[in-house]
C-alpha positions in Angstrom: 0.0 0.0 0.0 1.4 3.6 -1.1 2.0 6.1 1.8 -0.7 8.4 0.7 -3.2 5.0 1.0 -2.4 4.5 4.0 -3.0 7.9 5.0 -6.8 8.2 3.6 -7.0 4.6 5.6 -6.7 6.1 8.6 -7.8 9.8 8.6 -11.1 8.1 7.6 -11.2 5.3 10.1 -11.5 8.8 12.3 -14.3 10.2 10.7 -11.6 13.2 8.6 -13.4 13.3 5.5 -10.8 13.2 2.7 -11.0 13.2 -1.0 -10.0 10.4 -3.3 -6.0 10.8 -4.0 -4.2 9.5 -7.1 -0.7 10.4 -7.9 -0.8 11.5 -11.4 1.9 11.5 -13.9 3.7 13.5 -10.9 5.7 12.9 -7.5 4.1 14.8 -4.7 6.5 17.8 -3.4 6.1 19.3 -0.3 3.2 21.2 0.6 4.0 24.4 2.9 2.5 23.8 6.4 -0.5 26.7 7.9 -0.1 27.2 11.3 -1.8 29.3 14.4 0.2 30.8 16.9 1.6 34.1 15.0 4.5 32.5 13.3 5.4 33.4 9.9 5.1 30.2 8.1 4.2 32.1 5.1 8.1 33.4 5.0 10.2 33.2 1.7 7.2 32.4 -0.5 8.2 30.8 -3.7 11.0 28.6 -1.7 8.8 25.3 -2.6 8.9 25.6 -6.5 12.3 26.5 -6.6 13.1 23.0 -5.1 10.5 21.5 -6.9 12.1 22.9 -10.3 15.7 22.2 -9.0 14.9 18.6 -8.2 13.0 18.0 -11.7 15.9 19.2 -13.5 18.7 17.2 -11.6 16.9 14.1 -11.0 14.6 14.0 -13.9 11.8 13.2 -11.8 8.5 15.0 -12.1 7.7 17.0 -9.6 4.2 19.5 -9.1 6.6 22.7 -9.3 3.8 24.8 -7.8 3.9 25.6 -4.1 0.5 24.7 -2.5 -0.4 25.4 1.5 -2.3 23.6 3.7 -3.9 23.3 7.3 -4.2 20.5 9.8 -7.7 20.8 9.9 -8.4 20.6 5.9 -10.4 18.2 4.6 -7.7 17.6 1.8 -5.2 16.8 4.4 -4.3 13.3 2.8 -3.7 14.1 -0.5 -0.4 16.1 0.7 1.8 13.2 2.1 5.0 15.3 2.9 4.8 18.9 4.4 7.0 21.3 5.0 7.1 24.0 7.8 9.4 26.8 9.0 9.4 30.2 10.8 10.6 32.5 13.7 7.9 32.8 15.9 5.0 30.6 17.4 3.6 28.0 17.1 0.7 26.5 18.0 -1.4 23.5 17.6 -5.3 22.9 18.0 -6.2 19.7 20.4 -7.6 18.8 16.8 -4.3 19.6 15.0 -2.8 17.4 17.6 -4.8 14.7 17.1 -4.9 15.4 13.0 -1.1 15.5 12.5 -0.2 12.4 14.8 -2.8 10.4 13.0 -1.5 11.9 9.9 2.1 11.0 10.6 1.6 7.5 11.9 -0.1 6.6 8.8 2.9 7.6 7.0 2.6 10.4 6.3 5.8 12.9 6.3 6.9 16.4 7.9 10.5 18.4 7.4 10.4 21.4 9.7 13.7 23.9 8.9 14.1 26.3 12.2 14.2 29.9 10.6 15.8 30.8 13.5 13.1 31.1 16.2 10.7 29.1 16.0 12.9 26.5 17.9 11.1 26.5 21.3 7.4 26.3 20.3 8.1 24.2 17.8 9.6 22.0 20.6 6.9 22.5 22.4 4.0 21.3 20.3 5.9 18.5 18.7 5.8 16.7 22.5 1.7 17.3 22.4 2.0 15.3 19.1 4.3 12.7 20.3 5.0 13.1 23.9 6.3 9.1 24.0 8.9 10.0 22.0 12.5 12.0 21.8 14.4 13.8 19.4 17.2 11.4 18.1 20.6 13.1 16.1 20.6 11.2 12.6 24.2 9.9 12.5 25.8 11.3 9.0 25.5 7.1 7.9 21.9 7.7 7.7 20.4 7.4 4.1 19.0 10.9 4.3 23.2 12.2 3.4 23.6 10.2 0.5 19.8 10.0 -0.9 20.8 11.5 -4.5 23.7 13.7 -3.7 26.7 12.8 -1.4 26.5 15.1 2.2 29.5 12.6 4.2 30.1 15.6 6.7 26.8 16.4 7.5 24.3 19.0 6.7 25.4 22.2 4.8 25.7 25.3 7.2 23.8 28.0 5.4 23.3 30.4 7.6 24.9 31.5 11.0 22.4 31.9 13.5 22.9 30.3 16.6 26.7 29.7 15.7 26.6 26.4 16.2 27.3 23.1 14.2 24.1 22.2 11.7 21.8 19.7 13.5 19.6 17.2 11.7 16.8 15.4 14.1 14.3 13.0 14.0 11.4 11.8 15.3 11.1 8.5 15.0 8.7 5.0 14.4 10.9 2.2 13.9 13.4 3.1 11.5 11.1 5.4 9.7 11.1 9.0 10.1 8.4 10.9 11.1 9.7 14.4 11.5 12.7 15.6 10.1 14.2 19.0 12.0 16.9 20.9 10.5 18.0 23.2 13.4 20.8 25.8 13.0 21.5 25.6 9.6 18.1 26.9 7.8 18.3 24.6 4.9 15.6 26.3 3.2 16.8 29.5 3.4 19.2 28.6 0.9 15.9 28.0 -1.5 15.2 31.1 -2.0 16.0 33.5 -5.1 19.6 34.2 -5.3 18.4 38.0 -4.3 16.7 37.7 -0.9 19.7 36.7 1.1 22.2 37.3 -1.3 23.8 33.8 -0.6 26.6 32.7 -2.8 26.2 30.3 -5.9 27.9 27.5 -3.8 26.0 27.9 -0.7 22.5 27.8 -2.4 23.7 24.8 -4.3 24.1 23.1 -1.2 21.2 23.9 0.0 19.0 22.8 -3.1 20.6 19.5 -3.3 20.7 18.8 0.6 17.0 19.6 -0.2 16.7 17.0 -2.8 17.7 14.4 -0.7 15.2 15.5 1.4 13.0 15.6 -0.6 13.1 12.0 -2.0 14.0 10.2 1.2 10.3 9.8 1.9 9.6 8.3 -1.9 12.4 5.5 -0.4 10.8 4.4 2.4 
């Protein structure tokens, strides 16, 4: 069964309605994560399709280059199998959310949050509502996610400063499948964006699109 079948499965089982899913002729991309709270998750619009674009052209898989957003509570939940969040501010979930995203997740569903530098703490927060069984593991640089298309063997990319410290890559965890992906102090997706709005260099942005890549497919690998 795919991972989006699953998903429908069990949204319904709780009375979610969702609409029927099929795949297409394309691979899903990530769909940019609504949240409450006051958070910006609307920041670097556009960062999605670049990606998108970036991965079609280097992979030669099709991707949906348009960026699409959704909410926890939307009825068309399922048919988005991997989101993508970031941000600097709050966060904050519904009980429903809660309920929604762990349900959601379990089911195999997918979710890569990149810390936009602060958003750290409430997304912390929330994520131990969703899941408060579980812990935040380090994914060792052997893990597939650093050699999923292109070869990371040191680790994450830095892209931008922030806190100063090393990049750190987390997970959240069910078995050996991941759950949540967290990208703190690095700000991966950042390094999406137009050459213009952070004025990164060539290099750096390269690094970032193709640490996205792996990313991005590492969940069509499962």
């Amino acid at each position: 069964m795919s991972v989006c079948g699953s998903v429908l499965i069990l949204l319904l089982s709780l009375n979610i309605f969702v609409p029927p899913f099929a795949f297409a002729s394309e691979l899903p991309g990530f769909a940019r994560l609504a949240y409450d709270g006051g958070g910006d998750w609307y920041n670097d619009p556009g960062i999605l399709e670049n990606l998108h674009r970036y991965a079609q052209q280097n992979t030669g898989f099709a991707f949906d280059p348009l960026e699409q957003s959704v909410r926890l509570g939307d009825p068309d939940l399922a048919e988005h199998p991997f989101l993508y969040m970031t941000g600097h501010g709050n966060i904050k979930f519904s009980e429903d959310d809660i309920r929604r995203l762990r349900a959601y997740l379990l089911a195999g569903g997918f979710l890569y949050a990149d810390d936009d530098f602060g958003m750290d703490e409430a997304f912390r927060r929330e994520m131990k509502k969703v899941f408060p069984e579980k812990a935040w593991i380090e994914l060792p640089k052997t893990h597939p996610l650093f050699s999923a298309y292109f070869q990371f063997p040191t680790g994450a990319p830095k892209i931008h400063k922030h806190y100063g410290g090393p990049p750190r890559v987390l997970a959240l965890m069910e078995g050996d499948r991941i759950l949540v992906l967290y990208t703190f102090d690095t700000n991966i997706s950042d390094g999406w964006a137009d050459p213009e709005v952070h004025g990164d260099p060539k290099e750096i942005r390269e690094a970032a699109l193709q640490f996205g890549v792996n990313i991005l497919l590492l969940p069509l690998t499962r």
